[in-house]
SERO-4910 file (N, C-alpha, C, O; in steps of 0.05 Angstrom, whole numbers):
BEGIN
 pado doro    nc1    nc2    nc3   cac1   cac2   cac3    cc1    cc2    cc3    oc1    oc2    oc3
  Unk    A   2005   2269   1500   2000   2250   1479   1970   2247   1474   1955   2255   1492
  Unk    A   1960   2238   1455   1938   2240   1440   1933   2212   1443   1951   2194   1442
  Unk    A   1902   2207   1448   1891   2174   1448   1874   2174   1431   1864   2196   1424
  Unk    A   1868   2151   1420   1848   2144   1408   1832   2120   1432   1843   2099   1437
  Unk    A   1803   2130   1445   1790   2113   1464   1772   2094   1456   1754   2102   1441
  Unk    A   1771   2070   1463   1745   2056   1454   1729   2047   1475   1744   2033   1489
  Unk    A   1705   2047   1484   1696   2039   1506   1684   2018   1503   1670   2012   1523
  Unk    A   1682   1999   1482   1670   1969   1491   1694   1950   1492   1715   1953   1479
  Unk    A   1688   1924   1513   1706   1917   1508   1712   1892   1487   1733   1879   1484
  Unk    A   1685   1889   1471   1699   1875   1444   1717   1876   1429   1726   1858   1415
  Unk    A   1726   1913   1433   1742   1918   1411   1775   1915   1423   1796   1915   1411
  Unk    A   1770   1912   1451   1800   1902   1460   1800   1881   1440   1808   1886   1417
  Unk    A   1794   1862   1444   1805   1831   1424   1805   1841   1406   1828   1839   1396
  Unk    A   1791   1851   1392   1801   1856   1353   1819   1871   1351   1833   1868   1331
  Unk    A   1824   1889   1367   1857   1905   1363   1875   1881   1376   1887   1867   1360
  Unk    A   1878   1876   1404   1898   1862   1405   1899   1841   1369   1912   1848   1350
  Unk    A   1890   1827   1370   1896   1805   1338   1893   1823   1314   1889   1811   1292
  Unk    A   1896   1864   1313   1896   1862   1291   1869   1861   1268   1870   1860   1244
  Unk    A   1850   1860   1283   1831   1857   1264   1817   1884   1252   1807   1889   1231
  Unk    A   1825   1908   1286   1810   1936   1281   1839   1949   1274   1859   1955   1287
  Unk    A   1831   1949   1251   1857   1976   1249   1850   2003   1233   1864   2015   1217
  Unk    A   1818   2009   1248   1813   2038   1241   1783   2042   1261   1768   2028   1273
  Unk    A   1785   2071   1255   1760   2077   1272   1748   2098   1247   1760   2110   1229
  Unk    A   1720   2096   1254   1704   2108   1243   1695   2143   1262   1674   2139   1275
  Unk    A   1700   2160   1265   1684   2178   1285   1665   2195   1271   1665   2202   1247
  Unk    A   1645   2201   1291   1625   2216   1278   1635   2255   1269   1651   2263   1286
  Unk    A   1631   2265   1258   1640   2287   1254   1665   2294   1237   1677   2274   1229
  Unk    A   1674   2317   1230   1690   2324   1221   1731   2318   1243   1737   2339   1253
  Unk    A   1748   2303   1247   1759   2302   1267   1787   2305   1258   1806   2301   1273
  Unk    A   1791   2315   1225   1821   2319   1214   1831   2344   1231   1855   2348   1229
  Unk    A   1818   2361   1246   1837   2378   1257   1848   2361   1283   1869   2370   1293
  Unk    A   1841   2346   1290   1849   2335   1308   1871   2316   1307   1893   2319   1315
  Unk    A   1860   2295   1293   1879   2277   1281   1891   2279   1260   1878   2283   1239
  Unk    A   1926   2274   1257   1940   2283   1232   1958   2254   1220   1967   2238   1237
  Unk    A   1961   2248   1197   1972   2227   1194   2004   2234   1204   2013   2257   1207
  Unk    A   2019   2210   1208   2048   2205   1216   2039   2209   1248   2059   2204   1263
  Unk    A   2010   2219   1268   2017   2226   1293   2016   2195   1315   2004   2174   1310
  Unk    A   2032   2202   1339   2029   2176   1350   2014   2184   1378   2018   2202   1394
  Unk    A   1990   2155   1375   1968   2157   1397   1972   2135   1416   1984   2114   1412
  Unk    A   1964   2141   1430   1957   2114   1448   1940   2098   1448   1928   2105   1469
  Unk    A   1927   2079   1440   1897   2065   1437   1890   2051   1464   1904   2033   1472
  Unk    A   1866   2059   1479   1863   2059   1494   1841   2046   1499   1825   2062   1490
  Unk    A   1826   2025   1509   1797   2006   1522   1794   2013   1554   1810   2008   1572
  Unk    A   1768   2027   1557   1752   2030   1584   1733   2042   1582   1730   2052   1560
  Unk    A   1712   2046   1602   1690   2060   1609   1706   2093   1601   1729   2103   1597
  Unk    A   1681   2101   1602   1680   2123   1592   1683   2139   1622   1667   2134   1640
  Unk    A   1704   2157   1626   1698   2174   1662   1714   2154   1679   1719   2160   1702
  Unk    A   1725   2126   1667   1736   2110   1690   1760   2102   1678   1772   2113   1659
  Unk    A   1769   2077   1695   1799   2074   1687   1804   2061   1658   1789   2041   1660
  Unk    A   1813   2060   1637   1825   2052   1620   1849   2038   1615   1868   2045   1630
  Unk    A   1856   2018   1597   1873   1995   1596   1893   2013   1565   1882   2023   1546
  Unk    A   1918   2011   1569   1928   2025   1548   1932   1991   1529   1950   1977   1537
  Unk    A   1917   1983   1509   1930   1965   1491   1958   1971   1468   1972   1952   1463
  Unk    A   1961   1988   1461   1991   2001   1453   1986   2015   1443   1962   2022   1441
  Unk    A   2011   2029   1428   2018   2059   1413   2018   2058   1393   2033   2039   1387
  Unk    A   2003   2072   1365   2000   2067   1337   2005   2093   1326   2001   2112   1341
  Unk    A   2012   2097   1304   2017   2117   1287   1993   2117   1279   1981   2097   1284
  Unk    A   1981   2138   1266   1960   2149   1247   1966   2147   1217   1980   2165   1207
  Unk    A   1958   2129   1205   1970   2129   1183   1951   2141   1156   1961   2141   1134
  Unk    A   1934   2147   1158   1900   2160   1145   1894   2174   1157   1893   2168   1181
  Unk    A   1886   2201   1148   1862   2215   1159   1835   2219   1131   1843   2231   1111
  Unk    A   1814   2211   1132   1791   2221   1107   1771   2223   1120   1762   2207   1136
  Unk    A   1760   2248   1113   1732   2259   1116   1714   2259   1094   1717   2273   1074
  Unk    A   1692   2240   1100   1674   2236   1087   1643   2226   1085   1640   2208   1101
  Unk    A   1622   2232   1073   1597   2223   1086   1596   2192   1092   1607   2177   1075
  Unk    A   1581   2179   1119   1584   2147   1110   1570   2139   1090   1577   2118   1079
  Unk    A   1550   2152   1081   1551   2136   1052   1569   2129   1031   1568   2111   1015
  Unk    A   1589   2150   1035   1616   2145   1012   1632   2127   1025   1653   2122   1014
  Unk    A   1628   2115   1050   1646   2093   1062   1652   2071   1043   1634   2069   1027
  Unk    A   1670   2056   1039   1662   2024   1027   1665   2009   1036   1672   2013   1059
  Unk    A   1662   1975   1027   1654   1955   1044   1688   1954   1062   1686   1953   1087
  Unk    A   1706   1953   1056   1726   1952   1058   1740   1967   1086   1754   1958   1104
  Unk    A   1726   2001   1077   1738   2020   1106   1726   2008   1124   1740   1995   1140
  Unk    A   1697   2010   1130   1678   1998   1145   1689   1969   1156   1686   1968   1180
  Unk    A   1697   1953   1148   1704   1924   1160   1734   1932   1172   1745   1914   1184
  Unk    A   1746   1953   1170   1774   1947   1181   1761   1968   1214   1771   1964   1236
  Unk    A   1742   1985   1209   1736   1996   1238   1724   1967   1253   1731   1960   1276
  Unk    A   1707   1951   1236   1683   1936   1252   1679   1910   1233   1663   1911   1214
  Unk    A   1698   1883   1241   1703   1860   1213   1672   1852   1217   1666   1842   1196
  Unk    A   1654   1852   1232   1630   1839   1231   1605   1854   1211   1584   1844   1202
  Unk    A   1614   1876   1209   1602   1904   1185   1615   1904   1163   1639   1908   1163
  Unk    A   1599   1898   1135   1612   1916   1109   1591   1937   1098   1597   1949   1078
  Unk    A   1564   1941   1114   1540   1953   1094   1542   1990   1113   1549   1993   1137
  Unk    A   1536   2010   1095   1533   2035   1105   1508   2034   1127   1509   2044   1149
  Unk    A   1490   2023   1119   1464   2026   1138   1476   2000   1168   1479   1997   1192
  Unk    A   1478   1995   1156   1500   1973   1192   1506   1995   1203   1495   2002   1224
  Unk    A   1523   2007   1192   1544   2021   1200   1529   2048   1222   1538   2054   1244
  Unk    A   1509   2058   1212   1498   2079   1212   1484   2069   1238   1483   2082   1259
  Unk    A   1471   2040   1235   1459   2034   1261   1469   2027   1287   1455   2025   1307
  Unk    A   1503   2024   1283   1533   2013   1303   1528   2043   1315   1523   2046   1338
  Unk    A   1531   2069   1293   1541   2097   1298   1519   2102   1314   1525   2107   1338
  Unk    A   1497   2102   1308   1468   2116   1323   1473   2105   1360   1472   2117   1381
  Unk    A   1478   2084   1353   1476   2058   1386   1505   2075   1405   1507   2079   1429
  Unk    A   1519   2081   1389   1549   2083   1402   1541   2124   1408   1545   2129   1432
  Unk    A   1534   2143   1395   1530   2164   1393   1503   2164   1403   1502   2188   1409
  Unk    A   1485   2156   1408   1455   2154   1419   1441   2173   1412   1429   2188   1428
  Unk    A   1440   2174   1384   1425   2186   1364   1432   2179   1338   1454   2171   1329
  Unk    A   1404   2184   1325   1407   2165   1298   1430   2190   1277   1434   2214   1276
  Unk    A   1441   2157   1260   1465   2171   1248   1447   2161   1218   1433   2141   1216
  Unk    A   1451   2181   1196   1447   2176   1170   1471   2170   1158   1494   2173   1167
  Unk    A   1461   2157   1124   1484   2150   1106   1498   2188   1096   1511   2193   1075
  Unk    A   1491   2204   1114   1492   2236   1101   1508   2249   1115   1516   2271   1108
  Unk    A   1517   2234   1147   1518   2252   1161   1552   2245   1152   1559   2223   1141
  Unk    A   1573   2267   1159   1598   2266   1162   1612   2246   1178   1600   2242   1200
  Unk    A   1637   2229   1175   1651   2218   1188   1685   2220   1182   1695   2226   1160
  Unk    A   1698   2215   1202   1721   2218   1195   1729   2185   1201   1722   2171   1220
  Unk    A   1748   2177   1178   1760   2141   1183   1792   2159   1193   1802   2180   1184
  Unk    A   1801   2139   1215   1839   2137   1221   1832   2113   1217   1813   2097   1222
  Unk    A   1858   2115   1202   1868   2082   1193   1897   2080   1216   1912   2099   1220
  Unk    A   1901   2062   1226   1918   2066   1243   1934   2036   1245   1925   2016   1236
  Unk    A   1965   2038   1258   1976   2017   1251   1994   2015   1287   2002   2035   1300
  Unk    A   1996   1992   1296   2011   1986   1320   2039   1988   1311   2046   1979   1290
  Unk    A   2055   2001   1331   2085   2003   1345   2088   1987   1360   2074   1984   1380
  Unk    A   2110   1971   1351   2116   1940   1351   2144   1949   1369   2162   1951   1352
  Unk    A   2156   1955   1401   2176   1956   1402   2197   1936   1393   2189   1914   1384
  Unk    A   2220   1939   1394   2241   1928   1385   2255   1906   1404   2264   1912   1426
  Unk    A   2257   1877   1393   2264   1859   1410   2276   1865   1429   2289   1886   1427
  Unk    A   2278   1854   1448   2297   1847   1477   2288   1873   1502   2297   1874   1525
  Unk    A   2265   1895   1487   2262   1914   1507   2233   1899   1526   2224   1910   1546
***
């Protein structure tokens, strides 16, 4: 199975309520990720143990520069961001090197699997 990892743990709380329901990655990552696929979304250190918060379908895949991001994609990765240069300065801190409005990104838009009462 395929994860999607996040290593801070702010972003546990905004997925649990729903608030992150996409990620931004640096690079080109459609071969990787395909829409309809189901991931695991995952919060921990990076090399250490990880907390599985649940299973989501992929429901988007777009490749595109972050400058062509809009205020819109950008706030569903990160609700406290709507500007490309934010964005670029979140990407540089998280990637530890500076990210331009030029460089490539790929958005998953992604949605939680809700099992089915009484399980």
């Amino acid at each position: 199975m395929y994860a999607l990892n996040f290593y801070s743990p702010i972003v546990a709380e905004q997925l649990r309520t729903q608030r992150k329901t996409a990620t931004i990655r640096l690079g080109d990552k459609a071969g990787k990720y395909k829409k309809g696929m189901i991931v695991a979304v995952l919060v921990g250190v990076r090399f250490g143990s990880r907390e599985k918060i649940f299973d989501a379908v992929i429901d988007k895949v777009e490749v595109k520069t972050l400058g062509e991001l809009s205020p819109r994609e950008i706030e569903h990765d990160n609700p406290e961001i709507r500007r490309a240069e934010d964005m670029a300065a979140w990407l540089s801190q998280l990637y530890n090197r500076e990210v331009t409005p030029d460089d490539t990104v790929t958005v998953i838009r992604f949605s939680q699997i809700v099992p089915p009462r009484g399980f």
